[in-house]
BAKOL-579067 format. One line per 2 residues: for each residue x, y, z of N, C-alpha, C. Coordinates in steps of 0.02 Angstrom, whole numbers, plus 32768, in hexadecimal, padded with zeros to 4 digits. Each point is the difference from the previous one (the first is absolute). Example, Ala and Ser with C-alpha at 12.3 -4.5 7.8 and 13.67 -1.06 7.14 Angstrom:
% BAKOL-579067
8294/7EE4/8186/7FD3/803B/8000/802D/803C/8000 | 7FEE/8035/7FDC/802A/803B/8003/7FD9/8037/8025
END
This chain:
% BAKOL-579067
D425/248D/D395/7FC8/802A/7FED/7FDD/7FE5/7FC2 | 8016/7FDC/7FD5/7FEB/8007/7FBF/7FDB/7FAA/8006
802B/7FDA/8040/7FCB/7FB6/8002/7FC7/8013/802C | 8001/8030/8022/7FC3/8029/8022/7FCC/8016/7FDC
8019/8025/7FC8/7FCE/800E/7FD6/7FEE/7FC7/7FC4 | 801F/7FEA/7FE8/7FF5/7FB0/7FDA/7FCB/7FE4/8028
8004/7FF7/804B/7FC9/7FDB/802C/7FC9/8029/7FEB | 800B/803F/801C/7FB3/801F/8012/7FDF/800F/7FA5
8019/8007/7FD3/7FE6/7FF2/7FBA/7FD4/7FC2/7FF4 | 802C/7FC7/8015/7FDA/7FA6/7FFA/7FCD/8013/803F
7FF4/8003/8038/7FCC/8011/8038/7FD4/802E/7FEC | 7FFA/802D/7FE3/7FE5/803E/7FED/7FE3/801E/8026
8033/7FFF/8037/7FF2/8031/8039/8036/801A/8029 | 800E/8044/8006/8044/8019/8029/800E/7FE2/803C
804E/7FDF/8016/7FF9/7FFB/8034/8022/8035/803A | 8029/8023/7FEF/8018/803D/8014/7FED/8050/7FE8
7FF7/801B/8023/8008/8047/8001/8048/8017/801D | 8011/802F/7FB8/8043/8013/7FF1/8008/8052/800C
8027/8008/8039/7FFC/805B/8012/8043/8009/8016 | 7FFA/8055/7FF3/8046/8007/7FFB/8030/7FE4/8047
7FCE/7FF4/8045/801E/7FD8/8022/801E/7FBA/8005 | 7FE7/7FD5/7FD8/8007/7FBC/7FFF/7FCD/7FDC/7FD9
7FED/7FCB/8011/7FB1/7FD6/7FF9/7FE8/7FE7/802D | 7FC2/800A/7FFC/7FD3/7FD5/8024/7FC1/7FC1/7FD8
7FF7/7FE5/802B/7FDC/7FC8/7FF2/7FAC/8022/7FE4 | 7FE2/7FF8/7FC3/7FC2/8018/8014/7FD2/7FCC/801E
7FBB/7FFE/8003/7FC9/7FDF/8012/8011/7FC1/7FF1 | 7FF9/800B/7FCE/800B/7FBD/7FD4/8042/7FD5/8011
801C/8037/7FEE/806B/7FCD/8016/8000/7FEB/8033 | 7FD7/802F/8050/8005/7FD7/8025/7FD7/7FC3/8012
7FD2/7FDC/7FE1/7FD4/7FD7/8003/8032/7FCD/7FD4 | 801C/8011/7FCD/8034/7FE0/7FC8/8033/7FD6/802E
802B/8029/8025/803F/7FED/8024/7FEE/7FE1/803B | 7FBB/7FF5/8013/7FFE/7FC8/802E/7FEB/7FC9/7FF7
7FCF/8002/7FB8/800C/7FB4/7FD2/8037/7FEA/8009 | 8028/801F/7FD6/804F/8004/7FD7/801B/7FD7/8049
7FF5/8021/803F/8033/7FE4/8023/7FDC/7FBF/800C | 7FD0/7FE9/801C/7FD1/7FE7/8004/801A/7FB0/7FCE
7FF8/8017/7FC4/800E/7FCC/7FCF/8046/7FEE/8008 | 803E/803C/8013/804B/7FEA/8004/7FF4/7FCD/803F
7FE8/800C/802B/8007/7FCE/8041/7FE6/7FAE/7FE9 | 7FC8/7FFA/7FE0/7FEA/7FB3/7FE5/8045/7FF7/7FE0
800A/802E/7FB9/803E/7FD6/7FDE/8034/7FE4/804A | 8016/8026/8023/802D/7FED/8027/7FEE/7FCC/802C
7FD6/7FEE/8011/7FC8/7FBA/801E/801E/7FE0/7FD0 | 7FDC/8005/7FCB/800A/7FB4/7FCF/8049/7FF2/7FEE
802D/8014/7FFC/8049/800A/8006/8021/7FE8/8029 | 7FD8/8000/8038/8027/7FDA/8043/7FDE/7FD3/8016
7FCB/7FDA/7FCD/7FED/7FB7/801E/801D/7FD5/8002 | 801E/7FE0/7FE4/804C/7FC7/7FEF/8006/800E/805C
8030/8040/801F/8009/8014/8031/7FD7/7FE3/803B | 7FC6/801F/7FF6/7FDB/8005/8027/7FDF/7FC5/8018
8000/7FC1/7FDB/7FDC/7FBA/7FDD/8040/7FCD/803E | 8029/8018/7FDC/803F/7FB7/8004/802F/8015/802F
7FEE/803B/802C/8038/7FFB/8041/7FFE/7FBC/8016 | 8038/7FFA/800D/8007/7FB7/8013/7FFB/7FEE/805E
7FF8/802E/8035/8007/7FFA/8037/7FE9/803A/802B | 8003/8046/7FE0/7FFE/802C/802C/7F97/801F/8011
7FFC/800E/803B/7FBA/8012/7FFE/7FED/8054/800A | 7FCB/8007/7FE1/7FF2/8043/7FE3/7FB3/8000/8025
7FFD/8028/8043/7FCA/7FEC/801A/7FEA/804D/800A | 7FC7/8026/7FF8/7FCE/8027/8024/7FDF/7FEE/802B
7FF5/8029/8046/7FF9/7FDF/803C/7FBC/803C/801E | 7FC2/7FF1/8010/7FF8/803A/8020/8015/8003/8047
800B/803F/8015/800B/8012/803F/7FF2/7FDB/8036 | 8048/7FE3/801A/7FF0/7FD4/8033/804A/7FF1/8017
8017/800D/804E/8049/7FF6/801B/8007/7FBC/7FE0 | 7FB8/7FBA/8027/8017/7FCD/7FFE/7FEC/7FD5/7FB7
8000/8031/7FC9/801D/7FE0/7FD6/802A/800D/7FE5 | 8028/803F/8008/8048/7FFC/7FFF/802D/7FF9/8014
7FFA/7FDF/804F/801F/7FDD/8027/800C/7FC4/7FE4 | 7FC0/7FD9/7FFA/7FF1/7FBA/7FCF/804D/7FF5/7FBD
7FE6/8046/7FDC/8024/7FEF/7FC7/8052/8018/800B | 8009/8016/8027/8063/800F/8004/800D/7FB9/803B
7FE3/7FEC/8029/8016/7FBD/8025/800E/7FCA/7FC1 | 7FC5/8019/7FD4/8019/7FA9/7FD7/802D/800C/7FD3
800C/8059/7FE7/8046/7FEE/7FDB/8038/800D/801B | 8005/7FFA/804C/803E/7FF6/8026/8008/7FB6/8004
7FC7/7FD3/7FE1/8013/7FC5/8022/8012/7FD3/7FBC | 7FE1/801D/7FB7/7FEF/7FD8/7FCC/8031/8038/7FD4
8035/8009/7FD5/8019/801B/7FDC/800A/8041/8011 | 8009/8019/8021/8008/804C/8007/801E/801E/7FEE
803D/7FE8/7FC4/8025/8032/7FDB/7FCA/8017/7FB5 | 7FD1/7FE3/7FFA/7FD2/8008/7FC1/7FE5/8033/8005
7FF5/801E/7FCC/7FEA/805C/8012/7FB5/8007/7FEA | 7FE1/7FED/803A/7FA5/800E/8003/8005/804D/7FFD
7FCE/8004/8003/7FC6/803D/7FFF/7FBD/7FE5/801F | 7FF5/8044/802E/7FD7/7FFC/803D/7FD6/804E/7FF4
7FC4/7FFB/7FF0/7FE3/803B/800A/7FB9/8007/802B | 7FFA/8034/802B/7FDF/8003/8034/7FC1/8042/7FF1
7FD8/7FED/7FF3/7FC4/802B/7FF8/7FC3/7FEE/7FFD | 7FCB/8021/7FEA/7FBF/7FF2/8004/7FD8/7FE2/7FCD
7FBA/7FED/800C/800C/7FCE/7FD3/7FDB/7FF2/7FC1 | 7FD6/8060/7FEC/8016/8006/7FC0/8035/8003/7FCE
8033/8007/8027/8031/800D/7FDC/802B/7FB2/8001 | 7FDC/7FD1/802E/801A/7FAF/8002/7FEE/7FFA/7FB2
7FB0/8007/7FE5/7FE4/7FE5/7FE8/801F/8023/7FAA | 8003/8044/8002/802D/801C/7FC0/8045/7FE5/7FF4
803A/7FD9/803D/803A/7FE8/7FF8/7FEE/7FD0/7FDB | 7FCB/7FD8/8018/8016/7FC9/7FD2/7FCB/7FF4/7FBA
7FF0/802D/7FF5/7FC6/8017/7FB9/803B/801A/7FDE | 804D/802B/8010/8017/801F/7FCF/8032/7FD8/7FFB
8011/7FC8/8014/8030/7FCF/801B/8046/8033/8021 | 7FEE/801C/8021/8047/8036/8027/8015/7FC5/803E
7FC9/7FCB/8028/801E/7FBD/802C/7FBC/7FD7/7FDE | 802F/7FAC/8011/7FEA/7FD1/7FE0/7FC5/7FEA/803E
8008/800C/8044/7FC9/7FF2/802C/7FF9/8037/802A | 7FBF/7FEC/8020/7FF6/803D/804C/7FC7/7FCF/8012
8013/8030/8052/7FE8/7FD4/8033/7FD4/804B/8012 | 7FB4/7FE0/8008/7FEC/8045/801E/7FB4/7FD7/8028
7FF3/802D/8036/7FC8/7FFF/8032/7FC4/8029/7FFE | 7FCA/7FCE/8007/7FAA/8048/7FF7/7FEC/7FCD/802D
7FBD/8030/800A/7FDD/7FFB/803A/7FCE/7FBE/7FD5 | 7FF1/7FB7/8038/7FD3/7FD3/7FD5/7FDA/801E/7FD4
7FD5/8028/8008/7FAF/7FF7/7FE6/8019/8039/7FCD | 804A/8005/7FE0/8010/8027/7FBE/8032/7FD1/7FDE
8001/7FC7/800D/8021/7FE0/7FEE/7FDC/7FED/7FBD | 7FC9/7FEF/7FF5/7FE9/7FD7/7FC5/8004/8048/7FBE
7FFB/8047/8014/800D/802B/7FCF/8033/7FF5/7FDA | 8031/800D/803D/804A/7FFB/7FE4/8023/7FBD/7FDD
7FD8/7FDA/7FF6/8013/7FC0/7FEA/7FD6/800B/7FB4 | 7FC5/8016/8001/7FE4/8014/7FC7/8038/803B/7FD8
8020/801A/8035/801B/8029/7FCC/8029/7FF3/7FD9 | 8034/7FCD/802C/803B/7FE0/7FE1/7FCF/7FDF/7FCA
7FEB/7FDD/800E/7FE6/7FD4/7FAC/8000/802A/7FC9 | 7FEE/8025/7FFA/7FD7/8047/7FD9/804F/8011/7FDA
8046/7FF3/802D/802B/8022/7FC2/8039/7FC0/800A | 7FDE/7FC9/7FF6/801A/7FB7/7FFE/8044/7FF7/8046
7FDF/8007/8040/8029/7FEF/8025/7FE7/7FD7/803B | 802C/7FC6/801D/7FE5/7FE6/8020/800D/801E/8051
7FC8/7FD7/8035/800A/8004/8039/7FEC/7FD1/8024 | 8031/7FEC/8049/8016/7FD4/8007/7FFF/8013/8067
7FC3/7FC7/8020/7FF9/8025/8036/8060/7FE0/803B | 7FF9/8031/8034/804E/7FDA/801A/7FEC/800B/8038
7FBF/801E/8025/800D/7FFB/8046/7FBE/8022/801A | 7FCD/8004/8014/7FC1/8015/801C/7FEE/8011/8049
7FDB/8018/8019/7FF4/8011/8055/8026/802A/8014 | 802D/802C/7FE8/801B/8029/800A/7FE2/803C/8012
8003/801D/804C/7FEA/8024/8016/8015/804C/7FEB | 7FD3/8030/800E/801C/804E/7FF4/7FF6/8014/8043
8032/801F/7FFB/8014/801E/804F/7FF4/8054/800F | 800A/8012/803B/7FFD/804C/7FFA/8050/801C/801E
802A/8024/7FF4/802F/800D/7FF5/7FFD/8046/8018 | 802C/800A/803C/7FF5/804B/802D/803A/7FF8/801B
8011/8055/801B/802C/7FFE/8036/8007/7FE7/8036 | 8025/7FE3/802D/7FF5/8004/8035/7FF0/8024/8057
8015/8045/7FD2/7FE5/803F/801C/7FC4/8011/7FF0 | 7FE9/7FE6/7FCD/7FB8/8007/7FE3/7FC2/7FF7/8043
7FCE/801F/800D/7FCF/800E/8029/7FDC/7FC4/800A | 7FF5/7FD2/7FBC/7FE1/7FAC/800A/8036/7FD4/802B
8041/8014/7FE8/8036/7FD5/800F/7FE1/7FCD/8039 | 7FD3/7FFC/8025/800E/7FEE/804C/7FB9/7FC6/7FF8
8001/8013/7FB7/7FC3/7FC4/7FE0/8001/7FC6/8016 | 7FE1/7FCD/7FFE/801F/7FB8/7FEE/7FE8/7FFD/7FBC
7FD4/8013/7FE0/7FDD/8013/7FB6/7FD9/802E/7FF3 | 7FE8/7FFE/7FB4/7FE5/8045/7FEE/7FC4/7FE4/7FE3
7FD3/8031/7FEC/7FCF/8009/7FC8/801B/802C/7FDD | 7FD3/7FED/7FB6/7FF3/8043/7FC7/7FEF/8041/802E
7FD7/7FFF/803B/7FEB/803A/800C/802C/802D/8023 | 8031/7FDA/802D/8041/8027/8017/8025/8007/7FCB
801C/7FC5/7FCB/801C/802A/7FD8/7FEA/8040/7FED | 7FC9/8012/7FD9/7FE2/8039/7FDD/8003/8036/8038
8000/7FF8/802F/8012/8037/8022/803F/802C/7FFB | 804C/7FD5/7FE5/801B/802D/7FF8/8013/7FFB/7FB3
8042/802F/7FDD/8013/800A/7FBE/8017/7FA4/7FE1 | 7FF1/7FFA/7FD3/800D/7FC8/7FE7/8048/7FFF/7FC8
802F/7FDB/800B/8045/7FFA/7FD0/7FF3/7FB9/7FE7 | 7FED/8008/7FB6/8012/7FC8/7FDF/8032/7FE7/7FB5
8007/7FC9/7FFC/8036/8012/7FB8/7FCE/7FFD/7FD2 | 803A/8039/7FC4/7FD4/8017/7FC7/800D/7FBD/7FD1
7FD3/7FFF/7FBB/8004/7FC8/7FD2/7FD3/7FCF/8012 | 7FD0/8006/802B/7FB5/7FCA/7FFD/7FCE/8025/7FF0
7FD2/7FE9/7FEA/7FC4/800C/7FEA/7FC9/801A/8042 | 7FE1/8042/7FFB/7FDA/7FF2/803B/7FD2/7FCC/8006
7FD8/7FEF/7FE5/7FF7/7FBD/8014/8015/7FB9/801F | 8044/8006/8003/802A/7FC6/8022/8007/801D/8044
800B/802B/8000/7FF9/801F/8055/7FC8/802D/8019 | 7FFB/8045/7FD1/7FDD/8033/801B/7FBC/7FF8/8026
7FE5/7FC8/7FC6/7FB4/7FEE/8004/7FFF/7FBE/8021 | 8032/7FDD/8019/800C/7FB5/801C/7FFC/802B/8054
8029/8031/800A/7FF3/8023/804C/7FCF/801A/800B | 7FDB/801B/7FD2/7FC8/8023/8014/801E/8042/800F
801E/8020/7FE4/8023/8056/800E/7FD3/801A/7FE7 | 7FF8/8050/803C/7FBC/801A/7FEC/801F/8033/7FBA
7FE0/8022/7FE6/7FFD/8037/7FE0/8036/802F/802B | 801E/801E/7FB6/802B/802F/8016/8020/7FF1/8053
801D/7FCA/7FF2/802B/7FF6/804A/8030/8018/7FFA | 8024/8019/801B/806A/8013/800B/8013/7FC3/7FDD
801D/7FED/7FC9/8027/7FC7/7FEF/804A/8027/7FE1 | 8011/7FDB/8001/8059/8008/7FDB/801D/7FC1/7FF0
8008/8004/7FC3/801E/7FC5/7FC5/804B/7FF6/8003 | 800E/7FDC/801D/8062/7FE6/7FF1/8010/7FDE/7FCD
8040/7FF4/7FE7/8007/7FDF/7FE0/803E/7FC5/8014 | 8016/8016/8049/8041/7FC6/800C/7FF9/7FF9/8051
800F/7FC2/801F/8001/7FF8/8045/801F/802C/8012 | 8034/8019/7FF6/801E/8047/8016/7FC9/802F/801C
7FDE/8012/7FD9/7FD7/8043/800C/7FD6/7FEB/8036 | 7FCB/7FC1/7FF3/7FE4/7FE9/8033/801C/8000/803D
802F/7FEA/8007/8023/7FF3/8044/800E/8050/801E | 800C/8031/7FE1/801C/8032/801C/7FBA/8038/8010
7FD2/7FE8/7FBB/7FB6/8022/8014/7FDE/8004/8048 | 8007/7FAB/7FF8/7FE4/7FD7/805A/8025/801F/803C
8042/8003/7FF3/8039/8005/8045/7FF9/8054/800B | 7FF0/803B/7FD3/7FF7/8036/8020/7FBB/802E/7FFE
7FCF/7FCE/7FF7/7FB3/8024/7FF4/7FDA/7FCC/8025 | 7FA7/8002/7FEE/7FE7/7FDE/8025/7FC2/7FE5/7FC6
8043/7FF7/7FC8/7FE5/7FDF/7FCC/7FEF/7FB9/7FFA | 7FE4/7FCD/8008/7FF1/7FB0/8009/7FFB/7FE1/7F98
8021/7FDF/801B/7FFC/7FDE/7FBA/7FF2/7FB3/8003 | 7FED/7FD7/7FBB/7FE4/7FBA/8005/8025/7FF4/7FDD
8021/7FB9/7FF8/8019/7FE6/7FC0/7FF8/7FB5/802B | 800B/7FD3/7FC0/800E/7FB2/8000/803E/8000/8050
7FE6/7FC2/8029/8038/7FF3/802A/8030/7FF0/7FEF | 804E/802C/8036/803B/7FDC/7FDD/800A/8034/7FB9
7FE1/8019/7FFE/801C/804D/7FBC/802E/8027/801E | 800B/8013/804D/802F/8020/800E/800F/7FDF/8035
805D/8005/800A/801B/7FCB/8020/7FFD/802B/8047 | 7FDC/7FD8/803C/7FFA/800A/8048/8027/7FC0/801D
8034/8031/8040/8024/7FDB/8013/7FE8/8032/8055 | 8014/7FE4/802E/7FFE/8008/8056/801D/8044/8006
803E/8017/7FD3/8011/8054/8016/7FCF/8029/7FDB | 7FD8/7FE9/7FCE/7FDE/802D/7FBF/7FCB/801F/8030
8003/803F/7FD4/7FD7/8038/8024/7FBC/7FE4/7FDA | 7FEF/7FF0/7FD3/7FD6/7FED/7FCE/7FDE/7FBF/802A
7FBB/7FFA/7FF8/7FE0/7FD1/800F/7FC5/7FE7/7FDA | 7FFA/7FAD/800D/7FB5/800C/7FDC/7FC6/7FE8/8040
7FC4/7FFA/7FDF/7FC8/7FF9/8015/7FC9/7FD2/7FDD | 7FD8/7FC9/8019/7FE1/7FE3/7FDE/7FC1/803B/800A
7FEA/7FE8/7FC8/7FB2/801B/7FE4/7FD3/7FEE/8004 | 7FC8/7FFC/8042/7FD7/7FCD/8000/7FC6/8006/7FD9
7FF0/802E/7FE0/7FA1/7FF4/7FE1/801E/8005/7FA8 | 8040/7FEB/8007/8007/8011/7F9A/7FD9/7FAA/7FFD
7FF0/8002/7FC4/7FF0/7FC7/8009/7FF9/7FD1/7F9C | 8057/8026/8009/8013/7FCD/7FC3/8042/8004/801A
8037/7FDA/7FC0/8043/7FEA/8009/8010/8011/7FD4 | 804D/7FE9/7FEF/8028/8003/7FBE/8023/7FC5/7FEC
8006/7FF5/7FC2/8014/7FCE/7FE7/8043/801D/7FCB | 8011/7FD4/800A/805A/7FFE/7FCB/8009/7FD1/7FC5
7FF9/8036/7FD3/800F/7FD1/7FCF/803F/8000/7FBE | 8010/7FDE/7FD9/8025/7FFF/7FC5/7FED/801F/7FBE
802C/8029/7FEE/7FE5/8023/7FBF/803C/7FF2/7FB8 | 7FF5/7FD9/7FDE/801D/8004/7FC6/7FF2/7FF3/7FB0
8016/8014/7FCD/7FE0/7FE3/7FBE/7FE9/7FBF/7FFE | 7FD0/7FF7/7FE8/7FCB/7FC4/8000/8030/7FB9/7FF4
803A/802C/7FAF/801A/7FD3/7FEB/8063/8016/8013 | 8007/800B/8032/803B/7FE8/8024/7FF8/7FE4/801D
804A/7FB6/7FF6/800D/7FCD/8010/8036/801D/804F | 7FEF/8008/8035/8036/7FFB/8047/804D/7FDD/7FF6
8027/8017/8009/804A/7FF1/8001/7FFB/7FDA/804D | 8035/7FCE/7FEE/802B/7FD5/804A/7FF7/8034/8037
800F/803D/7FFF/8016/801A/8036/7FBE/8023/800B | 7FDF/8014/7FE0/7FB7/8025/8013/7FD7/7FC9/8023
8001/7FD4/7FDE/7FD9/7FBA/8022/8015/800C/805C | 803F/7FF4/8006/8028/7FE3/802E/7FED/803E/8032
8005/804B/7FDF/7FE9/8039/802C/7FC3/7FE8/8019 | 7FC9/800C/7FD8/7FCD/7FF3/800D/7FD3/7FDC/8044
8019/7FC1/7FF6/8000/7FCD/802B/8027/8012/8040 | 8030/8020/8000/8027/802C/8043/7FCD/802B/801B
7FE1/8029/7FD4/7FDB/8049/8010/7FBF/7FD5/8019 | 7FDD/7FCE/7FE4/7FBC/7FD7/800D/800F/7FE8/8054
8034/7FE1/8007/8005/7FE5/803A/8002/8033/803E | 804F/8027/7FE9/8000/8036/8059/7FB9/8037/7FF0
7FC9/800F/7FDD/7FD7/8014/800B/7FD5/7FDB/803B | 7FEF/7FC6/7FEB/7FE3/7FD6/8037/801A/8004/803A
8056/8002/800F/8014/8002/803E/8001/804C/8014 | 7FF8/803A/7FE7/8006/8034/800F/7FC1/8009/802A
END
């Protein structure tokens, strides 16, 4: 209590309200304690660079959403060290682009549609990070049940899509998709955040979703199907995201060049 009040004396501003129930945070305290935490998290960044700098082998990758690049990345550490304890994280790809701004992973691998590609490369510059293209022509697919009413497609348009509810993952910008499909106003959409949901959205509604080909793994029993898209009329490209000024470890190299290649063969 008394380094509580020592603080709020030097601040000259309360940060608690004190009642006979307890305390609470006022206006102020709470705007205070999310600095406060805010600033505890950098100290703890800068604390663990040594760490974070000089692993000597293991890879720390953010991935956006995609089976076959996490197929990619557990084949090669079954084949290249696999007792080394990576970290693999799978999400979208604002939150690619915050992993490696707060250094929480040293790389990510993430996918946009071409003609948003030159933004997002502007953006990385903007908070000193580089990018690094790994793979282009990559089609977007349409992604339905196979009970689904198109099912019997051989392909789609935007305009059958928009006909029914749209499932896409949350963490892009509408602009990387919303406005790349042409979705009208106030359409049915619903935001995921893990192939999980997608997959289970698709398999009991007559929800259609798009993502990068090869984002969800289709095999001959899968109820899940995709669909090419014939009138989209851009692609996606894959690229590398890391600090301008990290140097790649032996084994990131060695990934890399694994992940560059079975893309091509995929």
């Amino acid at each position: 209590s008394s380094c509580i009040k020592s603080l709020e004396e030097e601040l000259g501003y309360k940060i608690f309200n004190r009642t006979s129930k307890g305390i609470a945070p006022t206006p102020e305290g709470y705007l205070f304690l999310q600095s406060a935490k805010a600033i505890q998290s950098e100290l703890e960044k800068i604390q663990n660079i040594p760490s974070h700098i000089n692993s000597a082998a293991d890879i720390s990758l953010s991935a956006t959403w995609s089976s076959q690049f996490l197929r990619n990345f557990i084949d090669f550490k079954a084949k290249n060290q696999p007792n080394i304890q990576d970290s693999y994280k799978e999400t979208g790809l604002i939150q690619n682009f915050q992993d490696i701004q707060e250094n929480r992973y040293r790389l990510a691998i993430f996918y946009c549609f071409h003609s948003r590609a030159a933004h997002h490369e502007e953006e990385a510059q903007k908070t000193n990070l580089s990018v690094e293209l790994l793979a282009s022509d990559i089609p977007a697919v349409a992604l339905l049940s196979k009970k689904h009413p198109l099912a019997q497609m051989s392909s789609l348009s935007l305009k059958d899509i928009h006909r029914y509810p749209l499932a896409l993952f949350e963490d892009f910008e509408d602009a990387d998709w919303i406005d790349i499909l042409n979705v009208p106003p106030h359409h049915n959409l619903l935001y995921l955040f893990d192939r999980g949901a997608i997959d289970d959205t698709l398999l009991f509604s007559n929800y259609i979703s798009v993502v990068k080909k090869g984002s969800i793994r289709i095999s001959d029993d899968d109820k899940i199907m995709e669909l090419p898209i014939n009138d989209l009329n851009d692609s996606l490209d894959i690229f590398l995201l890391k600090h301008r000024s990290y140097a790649l470890n032996n084994r990131e190299k060695a990934f890399l060049r694994y992940f560059k290649k079975h893309l091509s063969e995929d």
